[in-house]
gemmi code that builds the backbone of each chain (N, CA, C; Angstrom):
import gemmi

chains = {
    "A": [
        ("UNK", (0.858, -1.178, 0.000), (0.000, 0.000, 0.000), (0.896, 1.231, 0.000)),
        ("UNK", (0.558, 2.208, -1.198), (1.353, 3.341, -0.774), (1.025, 4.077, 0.000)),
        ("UNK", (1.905, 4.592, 1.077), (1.454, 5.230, 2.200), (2.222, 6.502, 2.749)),
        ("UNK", (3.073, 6.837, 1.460), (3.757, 8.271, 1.850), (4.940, 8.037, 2.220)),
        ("UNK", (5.261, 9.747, 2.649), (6.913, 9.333, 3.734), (6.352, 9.233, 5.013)),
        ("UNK", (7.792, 8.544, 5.507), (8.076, 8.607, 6.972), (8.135, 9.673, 7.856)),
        ("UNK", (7.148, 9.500, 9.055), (6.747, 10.910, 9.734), (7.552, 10.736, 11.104)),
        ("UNK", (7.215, 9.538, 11.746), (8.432, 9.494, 13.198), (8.010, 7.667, 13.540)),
        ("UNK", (8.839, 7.423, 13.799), (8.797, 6.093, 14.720), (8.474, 6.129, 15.754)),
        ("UNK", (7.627, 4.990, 16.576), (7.233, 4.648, 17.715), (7.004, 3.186, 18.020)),
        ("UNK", (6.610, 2.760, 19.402), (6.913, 1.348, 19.559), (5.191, 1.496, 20.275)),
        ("UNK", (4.889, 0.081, 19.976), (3.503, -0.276, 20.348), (3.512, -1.522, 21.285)),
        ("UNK", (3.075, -1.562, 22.353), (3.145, -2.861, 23.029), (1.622, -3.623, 23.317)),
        ("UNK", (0.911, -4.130, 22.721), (-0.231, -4.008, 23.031), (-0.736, -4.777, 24.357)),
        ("UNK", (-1.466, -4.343, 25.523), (-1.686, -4.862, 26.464), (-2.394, -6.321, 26.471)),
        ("UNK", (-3.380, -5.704, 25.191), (-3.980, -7.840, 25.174), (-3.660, -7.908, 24.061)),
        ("UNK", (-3.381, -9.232, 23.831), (-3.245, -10.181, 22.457), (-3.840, -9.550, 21.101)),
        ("UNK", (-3.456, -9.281, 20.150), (-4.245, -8.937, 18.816), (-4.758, -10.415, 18.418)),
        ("UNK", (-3.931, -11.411, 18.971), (-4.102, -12.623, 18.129), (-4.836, -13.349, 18.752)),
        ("UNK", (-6.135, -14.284, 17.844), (-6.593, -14.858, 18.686), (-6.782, -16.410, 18.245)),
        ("UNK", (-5.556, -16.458, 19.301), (-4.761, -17.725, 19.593), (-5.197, -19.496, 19.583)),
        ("UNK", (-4.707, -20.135, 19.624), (-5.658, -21.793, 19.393), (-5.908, -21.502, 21.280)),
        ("UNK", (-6.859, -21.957, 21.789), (-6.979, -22.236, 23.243), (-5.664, -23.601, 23.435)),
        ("UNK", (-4.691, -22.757, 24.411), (-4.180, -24.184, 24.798), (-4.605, -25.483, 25.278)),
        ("UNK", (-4.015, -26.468, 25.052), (-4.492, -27.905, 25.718), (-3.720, -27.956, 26.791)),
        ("UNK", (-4.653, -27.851, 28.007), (-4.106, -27.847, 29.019), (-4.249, -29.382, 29.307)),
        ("UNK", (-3.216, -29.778, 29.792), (-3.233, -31.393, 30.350), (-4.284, -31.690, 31.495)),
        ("UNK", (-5.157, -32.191, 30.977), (-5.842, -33.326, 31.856), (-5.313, -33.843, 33.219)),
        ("UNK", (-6.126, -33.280, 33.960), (-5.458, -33.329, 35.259), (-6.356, -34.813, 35.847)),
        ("UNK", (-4.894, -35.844, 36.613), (-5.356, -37.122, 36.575), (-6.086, -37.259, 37.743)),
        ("UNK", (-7.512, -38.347, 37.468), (-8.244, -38.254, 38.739), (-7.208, -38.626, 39.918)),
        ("UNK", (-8.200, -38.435, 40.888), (-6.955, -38.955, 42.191), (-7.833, -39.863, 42.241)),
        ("UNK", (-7.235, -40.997, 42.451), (-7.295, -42.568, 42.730), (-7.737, -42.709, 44.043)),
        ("UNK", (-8.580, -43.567, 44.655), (-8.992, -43.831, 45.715), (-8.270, -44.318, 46.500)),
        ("UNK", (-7.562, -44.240, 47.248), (-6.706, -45.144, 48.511), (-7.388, -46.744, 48.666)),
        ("UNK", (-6.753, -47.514, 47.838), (-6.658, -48.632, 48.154), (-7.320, -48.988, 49.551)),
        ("UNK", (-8.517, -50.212, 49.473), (-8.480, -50.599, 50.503), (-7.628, -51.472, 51.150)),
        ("UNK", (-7.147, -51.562, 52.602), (-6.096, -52.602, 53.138), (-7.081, -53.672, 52.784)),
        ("UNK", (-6.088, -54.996, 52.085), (-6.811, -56.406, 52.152), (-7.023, -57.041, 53.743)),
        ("UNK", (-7.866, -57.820, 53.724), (-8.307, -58.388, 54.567), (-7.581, -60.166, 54.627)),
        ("UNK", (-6.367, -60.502, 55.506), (-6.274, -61.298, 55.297), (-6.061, -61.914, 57.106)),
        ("UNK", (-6.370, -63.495, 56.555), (-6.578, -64.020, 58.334), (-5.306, -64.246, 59.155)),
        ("UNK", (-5.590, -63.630, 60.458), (-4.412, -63.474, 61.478), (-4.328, -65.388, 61.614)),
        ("UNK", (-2.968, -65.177, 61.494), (-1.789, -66.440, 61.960), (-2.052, -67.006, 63.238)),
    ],
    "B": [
        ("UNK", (15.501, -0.805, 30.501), (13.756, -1.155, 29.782), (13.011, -0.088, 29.283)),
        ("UNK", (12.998, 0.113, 27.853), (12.148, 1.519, 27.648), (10.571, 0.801, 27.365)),
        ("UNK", (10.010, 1.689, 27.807), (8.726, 1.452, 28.012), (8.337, 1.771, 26.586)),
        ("UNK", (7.008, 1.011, 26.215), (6.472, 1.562, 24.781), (5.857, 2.797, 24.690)),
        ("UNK", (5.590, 3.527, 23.493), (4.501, 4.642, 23.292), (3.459, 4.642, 23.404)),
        ("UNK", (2.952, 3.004, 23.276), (1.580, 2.871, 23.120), (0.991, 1.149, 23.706)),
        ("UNK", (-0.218, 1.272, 24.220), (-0.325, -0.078, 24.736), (-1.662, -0.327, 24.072)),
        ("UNK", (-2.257, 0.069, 23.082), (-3.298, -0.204, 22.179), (-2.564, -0.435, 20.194)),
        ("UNK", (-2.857, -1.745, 19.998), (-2.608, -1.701, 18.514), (-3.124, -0.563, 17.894)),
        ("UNK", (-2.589, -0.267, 16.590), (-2.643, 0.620, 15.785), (-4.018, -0.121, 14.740)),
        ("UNK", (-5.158, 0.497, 14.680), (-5.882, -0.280, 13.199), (-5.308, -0.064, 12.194)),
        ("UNK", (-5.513, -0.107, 10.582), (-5.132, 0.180, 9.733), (-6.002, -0.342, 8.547)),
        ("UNK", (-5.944, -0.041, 7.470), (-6.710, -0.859, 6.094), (-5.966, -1.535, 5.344)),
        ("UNK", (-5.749, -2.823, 4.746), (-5.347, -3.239, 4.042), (-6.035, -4.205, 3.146)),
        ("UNK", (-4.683, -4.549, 2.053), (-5.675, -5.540, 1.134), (-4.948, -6.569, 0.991)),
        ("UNK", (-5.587, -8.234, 0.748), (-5.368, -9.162, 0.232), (-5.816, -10.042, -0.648)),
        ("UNK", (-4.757, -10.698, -1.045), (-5.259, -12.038, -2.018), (-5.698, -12.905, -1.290)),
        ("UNK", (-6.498, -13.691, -1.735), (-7.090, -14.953, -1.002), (-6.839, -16.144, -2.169)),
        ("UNK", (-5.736, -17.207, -1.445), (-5.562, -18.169, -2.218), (-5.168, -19.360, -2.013)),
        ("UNK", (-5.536, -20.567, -2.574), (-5.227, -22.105, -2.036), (-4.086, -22.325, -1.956)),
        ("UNK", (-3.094, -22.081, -0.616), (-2.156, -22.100, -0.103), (-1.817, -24.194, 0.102)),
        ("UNK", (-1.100, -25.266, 0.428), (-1.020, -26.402, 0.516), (-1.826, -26.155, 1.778)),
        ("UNK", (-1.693, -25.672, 2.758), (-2.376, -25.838, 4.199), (-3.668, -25.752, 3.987)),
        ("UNK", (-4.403, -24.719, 3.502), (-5.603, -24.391, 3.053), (-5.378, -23.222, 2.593)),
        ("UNK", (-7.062, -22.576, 2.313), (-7.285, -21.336, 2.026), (-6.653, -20.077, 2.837)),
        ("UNK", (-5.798, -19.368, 2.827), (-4.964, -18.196, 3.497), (-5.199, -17.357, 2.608)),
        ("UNK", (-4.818, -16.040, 3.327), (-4.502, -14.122, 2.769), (-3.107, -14.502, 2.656)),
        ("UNK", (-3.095, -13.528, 1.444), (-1.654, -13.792, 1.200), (-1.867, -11.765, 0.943)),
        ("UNK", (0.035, -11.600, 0.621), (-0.114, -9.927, 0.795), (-0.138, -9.815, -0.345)),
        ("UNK", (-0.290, -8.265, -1.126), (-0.746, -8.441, -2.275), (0.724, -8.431, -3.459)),
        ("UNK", (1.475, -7.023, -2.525), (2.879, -6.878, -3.098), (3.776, -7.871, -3.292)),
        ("UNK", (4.186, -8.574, -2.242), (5.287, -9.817, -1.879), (4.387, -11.247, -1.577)),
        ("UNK", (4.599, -12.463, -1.437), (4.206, -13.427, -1.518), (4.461, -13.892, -0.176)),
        ("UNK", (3.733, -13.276, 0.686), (3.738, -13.615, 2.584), (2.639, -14.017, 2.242)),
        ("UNK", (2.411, -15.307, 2.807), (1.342, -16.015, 2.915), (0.849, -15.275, 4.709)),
        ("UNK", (-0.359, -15.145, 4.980), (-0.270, -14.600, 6.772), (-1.022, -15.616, 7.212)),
        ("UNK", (-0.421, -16.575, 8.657), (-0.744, -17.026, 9.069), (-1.952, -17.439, 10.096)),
        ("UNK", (-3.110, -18.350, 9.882), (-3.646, -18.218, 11.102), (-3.171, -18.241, 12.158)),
        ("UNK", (-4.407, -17.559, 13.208), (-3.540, -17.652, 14.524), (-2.541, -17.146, 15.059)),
        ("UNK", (-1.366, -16.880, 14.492), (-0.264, -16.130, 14.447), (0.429, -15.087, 13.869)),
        ("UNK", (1.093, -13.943, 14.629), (0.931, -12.991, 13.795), (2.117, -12.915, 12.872)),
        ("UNK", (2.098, -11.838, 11.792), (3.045, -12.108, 10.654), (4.136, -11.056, 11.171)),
        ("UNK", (5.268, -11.551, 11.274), (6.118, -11.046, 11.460), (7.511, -10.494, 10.048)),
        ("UNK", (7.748, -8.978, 9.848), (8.138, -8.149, 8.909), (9.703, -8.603, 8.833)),
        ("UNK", (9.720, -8.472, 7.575), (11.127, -8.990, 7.396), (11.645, -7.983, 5.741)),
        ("UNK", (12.492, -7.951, 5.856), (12.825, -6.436, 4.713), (13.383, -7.276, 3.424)),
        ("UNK", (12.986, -7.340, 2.497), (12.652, -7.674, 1.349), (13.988, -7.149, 0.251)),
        ("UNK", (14.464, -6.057, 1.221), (15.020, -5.362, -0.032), (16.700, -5.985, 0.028)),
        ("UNK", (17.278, -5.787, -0.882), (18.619, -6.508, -1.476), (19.492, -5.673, -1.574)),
        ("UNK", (21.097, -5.566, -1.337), (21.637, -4.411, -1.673), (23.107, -5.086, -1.844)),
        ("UNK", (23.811, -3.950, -2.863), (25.057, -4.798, -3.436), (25.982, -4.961, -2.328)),
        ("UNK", (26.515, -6.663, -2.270), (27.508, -7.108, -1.422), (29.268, -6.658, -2.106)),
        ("UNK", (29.245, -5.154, -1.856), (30.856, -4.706, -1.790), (31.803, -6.009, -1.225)),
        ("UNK", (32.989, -6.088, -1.449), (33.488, -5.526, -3.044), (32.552, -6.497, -4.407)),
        ("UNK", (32.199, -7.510, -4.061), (31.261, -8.403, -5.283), (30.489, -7.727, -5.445)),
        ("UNK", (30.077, -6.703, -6.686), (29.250, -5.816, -6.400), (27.944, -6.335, -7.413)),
        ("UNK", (28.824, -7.606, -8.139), (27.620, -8.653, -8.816), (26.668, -9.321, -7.884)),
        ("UNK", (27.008, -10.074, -6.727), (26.386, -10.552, -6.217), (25.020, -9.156, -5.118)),
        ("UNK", (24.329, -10.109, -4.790), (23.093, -8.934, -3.830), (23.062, -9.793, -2.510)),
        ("UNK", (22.953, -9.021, -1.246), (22.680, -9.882, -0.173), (21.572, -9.283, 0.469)),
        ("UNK", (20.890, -9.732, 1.226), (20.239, -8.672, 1.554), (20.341, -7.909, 2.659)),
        ("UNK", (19.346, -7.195, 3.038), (19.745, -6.199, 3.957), (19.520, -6.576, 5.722)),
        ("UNK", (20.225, -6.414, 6.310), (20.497, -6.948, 7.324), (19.791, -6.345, 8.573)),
        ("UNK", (19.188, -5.155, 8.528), (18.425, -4.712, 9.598), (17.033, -5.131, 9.632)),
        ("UNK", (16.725, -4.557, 11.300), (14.795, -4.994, 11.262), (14.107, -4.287, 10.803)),
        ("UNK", (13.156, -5.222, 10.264), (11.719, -4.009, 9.760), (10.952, -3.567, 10.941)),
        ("UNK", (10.403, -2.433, 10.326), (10.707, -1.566, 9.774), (11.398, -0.325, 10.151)),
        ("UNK", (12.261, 0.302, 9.432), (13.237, 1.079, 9.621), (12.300, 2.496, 8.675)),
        ("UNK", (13.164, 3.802, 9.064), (12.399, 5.284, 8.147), (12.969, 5.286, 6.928)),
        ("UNK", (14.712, 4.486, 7.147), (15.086, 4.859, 5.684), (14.550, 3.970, 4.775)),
        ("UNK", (13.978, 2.672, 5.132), (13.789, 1.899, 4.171), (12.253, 1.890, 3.815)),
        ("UNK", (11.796, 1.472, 3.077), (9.835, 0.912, 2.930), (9.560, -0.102, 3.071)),
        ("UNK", (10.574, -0.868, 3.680), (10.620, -2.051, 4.440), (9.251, -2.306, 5.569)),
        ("UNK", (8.583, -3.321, 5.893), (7.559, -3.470, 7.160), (6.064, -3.536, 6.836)),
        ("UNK", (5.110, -3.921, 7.967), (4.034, -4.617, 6.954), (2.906, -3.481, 6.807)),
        ("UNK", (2.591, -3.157, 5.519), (1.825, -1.939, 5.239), (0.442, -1.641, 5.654)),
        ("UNK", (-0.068, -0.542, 6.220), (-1.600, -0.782, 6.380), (-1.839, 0.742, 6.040)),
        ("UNK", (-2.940, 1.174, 5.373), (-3.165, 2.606, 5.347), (-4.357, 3.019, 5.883)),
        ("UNK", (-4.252, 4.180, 6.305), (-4.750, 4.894, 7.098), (-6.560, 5.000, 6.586)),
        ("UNK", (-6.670, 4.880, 5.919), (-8.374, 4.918, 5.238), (-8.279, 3.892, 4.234)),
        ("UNK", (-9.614, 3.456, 4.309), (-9.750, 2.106, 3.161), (-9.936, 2.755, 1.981)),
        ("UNK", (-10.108, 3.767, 1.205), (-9.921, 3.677, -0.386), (-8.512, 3.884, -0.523)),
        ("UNK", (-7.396, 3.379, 0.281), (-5.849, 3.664, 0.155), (-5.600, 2.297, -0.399)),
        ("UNK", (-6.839, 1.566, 0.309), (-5.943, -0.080, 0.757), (-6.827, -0.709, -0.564)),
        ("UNK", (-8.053, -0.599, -0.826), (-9.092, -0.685, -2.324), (-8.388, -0.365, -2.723)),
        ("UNK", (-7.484, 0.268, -3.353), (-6.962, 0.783, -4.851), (-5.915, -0.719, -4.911)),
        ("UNK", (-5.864, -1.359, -3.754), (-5.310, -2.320, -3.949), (-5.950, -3.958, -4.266)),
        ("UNK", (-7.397, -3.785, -3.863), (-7.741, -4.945, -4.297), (-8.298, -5.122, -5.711)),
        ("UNK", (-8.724, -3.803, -6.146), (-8.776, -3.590, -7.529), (-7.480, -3.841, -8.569)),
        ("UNK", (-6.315, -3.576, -8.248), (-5.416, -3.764, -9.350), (-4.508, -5.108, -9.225)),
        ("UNK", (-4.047, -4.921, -10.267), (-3.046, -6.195, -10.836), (-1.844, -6.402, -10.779)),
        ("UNK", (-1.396, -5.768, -9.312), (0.166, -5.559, -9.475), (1.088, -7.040, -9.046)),
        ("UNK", (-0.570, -7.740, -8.250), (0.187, -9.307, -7.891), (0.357, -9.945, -9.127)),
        ("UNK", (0.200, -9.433, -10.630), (0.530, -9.886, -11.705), (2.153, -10.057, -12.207)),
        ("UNK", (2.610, -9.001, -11.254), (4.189, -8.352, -11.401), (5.209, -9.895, -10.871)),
        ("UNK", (4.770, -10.596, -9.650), (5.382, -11.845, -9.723), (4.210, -12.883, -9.914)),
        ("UNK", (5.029, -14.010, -10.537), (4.011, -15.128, -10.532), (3.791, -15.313, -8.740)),
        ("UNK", (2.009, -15.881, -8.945), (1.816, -16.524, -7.818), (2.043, -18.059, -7.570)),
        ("UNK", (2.228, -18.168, -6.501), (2.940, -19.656, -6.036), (1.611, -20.456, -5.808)),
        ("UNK", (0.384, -20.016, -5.695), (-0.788, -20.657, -5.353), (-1.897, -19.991, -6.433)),
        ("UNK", (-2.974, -20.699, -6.552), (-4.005, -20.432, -7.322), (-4.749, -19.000, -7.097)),
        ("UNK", (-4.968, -18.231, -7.192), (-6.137, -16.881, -6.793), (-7.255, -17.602, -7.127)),
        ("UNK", (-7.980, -17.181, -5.729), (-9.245, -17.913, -5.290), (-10.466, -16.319, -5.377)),
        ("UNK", (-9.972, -15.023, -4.988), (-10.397, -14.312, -4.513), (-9.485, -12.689, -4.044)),
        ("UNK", (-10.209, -11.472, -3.893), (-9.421, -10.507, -3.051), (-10.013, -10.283, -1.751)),
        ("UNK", (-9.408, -9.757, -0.468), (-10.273, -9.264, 0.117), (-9.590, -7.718, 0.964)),
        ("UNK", (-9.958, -7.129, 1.311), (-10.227, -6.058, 2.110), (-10.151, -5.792, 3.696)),
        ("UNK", (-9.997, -5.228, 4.544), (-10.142, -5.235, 5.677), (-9.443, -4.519, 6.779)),
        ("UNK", (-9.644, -4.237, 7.807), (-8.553, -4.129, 9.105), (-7.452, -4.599, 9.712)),
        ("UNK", (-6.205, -4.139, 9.814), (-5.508, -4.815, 10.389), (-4.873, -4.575, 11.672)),
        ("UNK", (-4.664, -5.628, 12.719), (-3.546, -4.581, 13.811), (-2.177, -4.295, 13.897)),
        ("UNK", (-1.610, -3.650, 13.750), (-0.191, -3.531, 13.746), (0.593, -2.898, 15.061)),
        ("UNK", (1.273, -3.906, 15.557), (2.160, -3.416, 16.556), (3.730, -3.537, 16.763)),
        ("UNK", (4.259, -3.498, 17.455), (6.030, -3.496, 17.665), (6.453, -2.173, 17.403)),
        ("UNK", (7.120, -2.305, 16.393), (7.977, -0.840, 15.737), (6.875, -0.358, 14.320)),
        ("UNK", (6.321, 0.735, 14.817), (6.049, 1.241, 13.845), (6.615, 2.439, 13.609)),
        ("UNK", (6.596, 2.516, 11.787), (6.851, 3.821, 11.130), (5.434, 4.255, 10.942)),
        ("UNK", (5.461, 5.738, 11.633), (4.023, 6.473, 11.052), (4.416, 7.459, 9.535)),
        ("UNK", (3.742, 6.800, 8.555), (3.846, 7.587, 7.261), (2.741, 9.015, 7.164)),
        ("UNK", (3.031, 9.345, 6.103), (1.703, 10.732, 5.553), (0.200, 9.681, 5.940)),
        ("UNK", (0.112, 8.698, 5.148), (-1.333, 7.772, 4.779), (-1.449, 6.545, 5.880)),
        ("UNK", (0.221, 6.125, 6.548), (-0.781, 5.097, 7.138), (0.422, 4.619, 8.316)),
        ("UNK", (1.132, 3.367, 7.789), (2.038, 3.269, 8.965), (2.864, 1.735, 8.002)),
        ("UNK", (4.373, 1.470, 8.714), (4.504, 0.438, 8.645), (5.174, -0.197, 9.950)),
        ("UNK", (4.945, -1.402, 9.918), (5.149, -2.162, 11.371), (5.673, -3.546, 11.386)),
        ("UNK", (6.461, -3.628, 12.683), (6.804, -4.925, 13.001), (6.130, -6.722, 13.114)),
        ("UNK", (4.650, -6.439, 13.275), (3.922, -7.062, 13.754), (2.516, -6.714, 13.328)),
        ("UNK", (1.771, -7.993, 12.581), (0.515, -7.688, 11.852), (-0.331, -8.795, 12.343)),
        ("UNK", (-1.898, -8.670, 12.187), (-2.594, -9.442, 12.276), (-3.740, -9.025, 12.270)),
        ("UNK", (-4.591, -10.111, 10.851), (-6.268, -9.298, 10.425), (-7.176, -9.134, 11.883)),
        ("UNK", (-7.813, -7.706, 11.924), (-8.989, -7.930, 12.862), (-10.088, -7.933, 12.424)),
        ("UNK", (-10.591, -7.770, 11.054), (-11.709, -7.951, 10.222), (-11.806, -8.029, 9.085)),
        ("UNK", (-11.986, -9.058, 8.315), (-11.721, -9.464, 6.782), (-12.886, -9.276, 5.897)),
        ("UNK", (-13.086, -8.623, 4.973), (-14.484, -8.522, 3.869), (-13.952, -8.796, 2.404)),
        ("UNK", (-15.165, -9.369, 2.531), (-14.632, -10.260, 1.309), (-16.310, -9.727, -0.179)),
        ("UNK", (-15.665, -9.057, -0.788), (-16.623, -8.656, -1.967), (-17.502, -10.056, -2.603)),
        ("UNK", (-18.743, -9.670, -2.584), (-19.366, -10.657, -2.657), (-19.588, -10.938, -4.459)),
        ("UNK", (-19.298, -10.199, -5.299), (-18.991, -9.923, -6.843), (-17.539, -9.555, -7.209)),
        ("UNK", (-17.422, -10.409, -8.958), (-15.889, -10.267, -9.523), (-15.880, -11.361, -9.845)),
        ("UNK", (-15.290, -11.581, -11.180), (-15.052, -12.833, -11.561), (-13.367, -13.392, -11.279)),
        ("UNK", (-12.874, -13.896, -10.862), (-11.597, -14.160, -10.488), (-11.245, -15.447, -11.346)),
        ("UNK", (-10.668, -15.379, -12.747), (-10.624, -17.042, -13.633), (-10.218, -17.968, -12.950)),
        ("UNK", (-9.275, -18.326, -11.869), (-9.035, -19.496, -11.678), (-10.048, -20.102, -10.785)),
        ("UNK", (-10.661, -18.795, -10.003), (-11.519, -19.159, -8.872), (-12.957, -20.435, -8.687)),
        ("UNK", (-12.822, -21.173, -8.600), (-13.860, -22.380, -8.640), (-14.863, -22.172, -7.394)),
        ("UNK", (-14.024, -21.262, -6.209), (-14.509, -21.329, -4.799), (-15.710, -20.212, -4.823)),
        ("UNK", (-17.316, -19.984, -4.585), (-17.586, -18.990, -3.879), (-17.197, -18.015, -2.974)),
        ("UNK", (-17.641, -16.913, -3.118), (-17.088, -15.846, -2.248), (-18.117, -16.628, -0.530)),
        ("UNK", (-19.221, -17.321, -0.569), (-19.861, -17.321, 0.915), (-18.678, -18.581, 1.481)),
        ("UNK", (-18.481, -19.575, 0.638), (-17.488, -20.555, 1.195), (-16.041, -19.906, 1.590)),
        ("UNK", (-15.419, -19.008, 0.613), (-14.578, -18.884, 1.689), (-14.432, -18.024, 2.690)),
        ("UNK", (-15.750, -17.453, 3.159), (-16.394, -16.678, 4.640), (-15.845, -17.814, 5.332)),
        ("UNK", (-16.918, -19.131, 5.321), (-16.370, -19.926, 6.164), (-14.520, -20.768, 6.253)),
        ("UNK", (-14.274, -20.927, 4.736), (-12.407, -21.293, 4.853), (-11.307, -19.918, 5.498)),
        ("UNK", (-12.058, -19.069, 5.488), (-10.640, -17.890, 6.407), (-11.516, -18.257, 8.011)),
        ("UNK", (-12.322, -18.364, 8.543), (-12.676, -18.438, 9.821), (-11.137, -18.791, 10.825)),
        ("UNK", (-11.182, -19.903, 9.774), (-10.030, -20.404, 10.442), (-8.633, -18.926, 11.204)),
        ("UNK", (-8.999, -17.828, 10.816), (-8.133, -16.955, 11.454), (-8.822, -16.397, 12.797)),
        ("UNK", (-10.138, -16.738, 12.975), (-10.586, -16.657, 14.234), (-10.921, -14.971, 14.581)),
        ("UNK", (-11.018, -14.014, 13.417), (-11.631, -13.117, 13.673), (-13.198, -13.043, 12.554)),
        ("UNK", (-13.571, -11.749, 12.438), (-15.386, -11.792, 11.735), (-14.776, -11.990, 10.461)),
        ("UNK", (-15.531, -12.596, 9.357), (-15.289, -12.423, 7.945), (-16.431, -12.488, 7.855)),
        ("UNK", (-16.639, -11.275, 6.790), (-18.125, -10.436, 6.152), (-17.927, -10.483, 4.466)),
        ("UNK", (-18.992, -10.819, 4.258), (-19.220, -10.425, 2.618), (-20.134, -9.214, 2.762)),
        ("UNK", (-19.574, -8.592, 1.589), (-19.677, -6.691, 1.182), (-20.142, -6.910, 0.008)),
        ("UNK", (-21.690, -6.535, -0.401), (-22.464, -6.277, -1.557), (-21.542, -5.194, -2.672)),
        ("UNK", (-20.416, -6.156, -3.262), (-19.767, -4.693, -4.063), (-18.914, -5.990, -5.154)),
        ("UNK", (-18.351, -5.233, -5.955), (-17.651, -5.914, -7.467), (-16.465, -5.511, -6.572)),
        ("UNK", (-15.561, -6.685, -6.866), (-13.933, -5.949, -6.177), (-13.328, -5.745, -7.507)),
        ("UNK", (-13.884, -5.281, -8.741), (-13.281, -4.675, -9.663), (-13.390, -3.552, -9.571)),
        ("UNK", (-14.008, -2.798, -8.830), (-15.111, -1.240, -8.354), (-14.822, -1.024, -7.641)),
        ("UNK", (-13.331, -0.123, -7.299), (-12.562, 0.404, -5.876), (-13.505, 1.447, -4.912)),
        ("UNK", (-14.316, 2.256, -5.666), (-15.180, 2.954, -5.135), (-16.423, 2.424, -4.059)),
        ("UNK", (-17.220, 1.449, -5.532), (-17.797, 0.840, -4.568), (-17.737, -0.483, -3.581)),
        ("UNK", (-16.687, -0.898, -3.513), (-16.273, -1.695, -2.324), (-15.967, -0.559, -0.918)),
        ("UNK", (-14.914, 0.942, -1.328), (-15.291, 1.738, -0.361), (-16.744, 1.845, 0.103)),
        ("UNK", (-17.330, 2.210, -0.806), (-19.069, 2.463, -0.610), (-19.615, 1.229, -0.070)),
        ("UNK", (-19.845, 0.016, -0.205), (-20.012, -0.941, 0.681), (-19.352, -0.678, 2.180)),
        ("UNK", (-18.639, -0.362, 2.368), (-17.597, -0.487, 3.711), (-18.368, 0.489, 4.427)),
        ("UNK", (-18.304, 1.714, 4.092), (-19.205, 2.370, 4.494), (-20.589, 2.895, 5.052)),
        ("UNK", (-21.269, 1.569, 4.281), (-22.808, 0.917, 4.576), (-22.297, -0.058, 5.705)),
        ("UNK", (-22.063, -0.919, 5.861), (-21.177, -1.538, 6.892), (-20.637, -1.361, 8.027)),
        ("UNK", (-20.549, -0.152, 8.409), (-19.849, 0.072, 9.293), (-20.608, 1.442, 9.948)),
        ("UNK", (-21.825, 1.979, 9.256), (-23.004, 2.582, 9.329), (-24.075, 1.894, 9.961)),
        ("UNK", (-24.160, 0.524, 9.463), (-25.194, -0.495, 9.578), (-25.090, -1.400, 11.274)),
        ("UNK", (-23.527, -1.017, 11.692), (-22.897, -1.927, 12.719), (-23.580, -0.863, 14.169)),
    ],
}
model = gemmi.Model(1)
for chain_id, residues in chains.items():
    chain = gemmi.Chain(chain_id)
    for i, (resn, *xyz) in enumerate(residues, 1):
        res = gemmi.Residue()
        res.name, res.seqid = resn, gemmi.SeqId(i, " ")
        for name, pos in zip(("N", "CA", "C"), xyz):
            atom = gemmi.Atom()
            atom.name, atom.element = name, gemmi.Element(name[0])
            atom.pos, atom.b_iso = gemmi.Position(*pos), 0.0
            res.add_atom(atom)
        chain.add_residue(res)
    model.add_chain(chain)
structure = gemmi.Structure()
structure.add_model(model)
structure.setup_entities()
């Protein structure tokens, strides 16, 4: 695009994202497992 | 740490080709053959070549970042859309062959941030990415097999609005004049 001359430089930081991004895959957080029951075995 | 000038992107108008890239359907730019990525933004890289002293046959290119004042290096957007129309109307992507089929042109907003140069008409910058794509809903484009409503839905994939604009993108005026109804209508 023609767009003329150069008037002054400046820096842009933009506070939010212009881009809109893939949603990360956040890892699957693993169920917590039930605590084992103690077996039941017969006293000696 | 210098702090920036600005913590809001810059808008801007620009224009693109729309064409069957191997990945899929992408904007490509109209001047140089940057395909712009979904999702991610396009990052400026200076194009231009300059003689490698003492081989003054050979060209290397130029070694600084875009965009710089001395160069016209960086990714273009102008300041009002009949700057950026005069571009989807003409044929200058005729000047290199294209690497992919032309499917289509389109039109639109862009954000530009990092280093920008502010010009007379518009700006150039480090960092680009569409925030609203329109796509002329008339024009015959020869290779084009694709509808203009299908590829509404094949750019989605960039995850901002894509609009079809009641206008010929052979008719720089009235694709402005569409835009205008558009953005009246919003």
């Amino acid at each position: 695009v023609e767009i003329g001359d150069p008037e002054r430089t400046y820096t842009v930081e933009p506070l939010e994202d212009p881009v809109p991004r893939e949603p990360s895959q956040a890892p699957k957080e693993a169920p917590e497992s039930e605590p084992a029951e103690p077996e039941k075995v017969e006293a000696e | 740490v210098k702090a920036p000038d600005y913590v809001e992107p810059i808008i801007a108008w620009r224009a693109w080709l729309v064409v069957a890239e191997e990945e899929g359907i992408r904007l490509s730019s109209v001047v140089y053959r940057n395909v712009w990525p979904p999702r991610c933004e396009l990052e400026a890289t200076c194009h231009r070549t300059v003689f490698a002293f003492p081989r003054i046959w050979q060209k290397k290119p130029t070694d600084h970042p875009a965009p710089t004042e001395r160069c016209r290096c960086g990714i273009h957007g102008a300041r009002d859309a009949d700057h950026a129309a005069s571009y989807v109307t003409n044929e200058l992507w005729q000047d290199e062959p294209l690497h992919w089929p032309l499917l289509h042109r389109a039109i639109g907003r862009v954000s530009l941030w990092g280093t920008l140069v502010e010009c007379a008409d518009g700006w150039r910058a480090s960092y680009a990415y569409p925030q609203r794509i329109y796509l002329p809903e008339h024009g015959e484009i020869d290779e084009a097999p694709v509808e203009p409503a299908q590829l509404v839905a094949a750019l989605a994939g960039y995850g901002v609005p894509v609009e079809l604009i009641d206008c010929d993108l052979t008719d720089g005026d009235a694709v402005v004049s569409a835009l205008g109804m558009r953005a009246a209508a919003r």
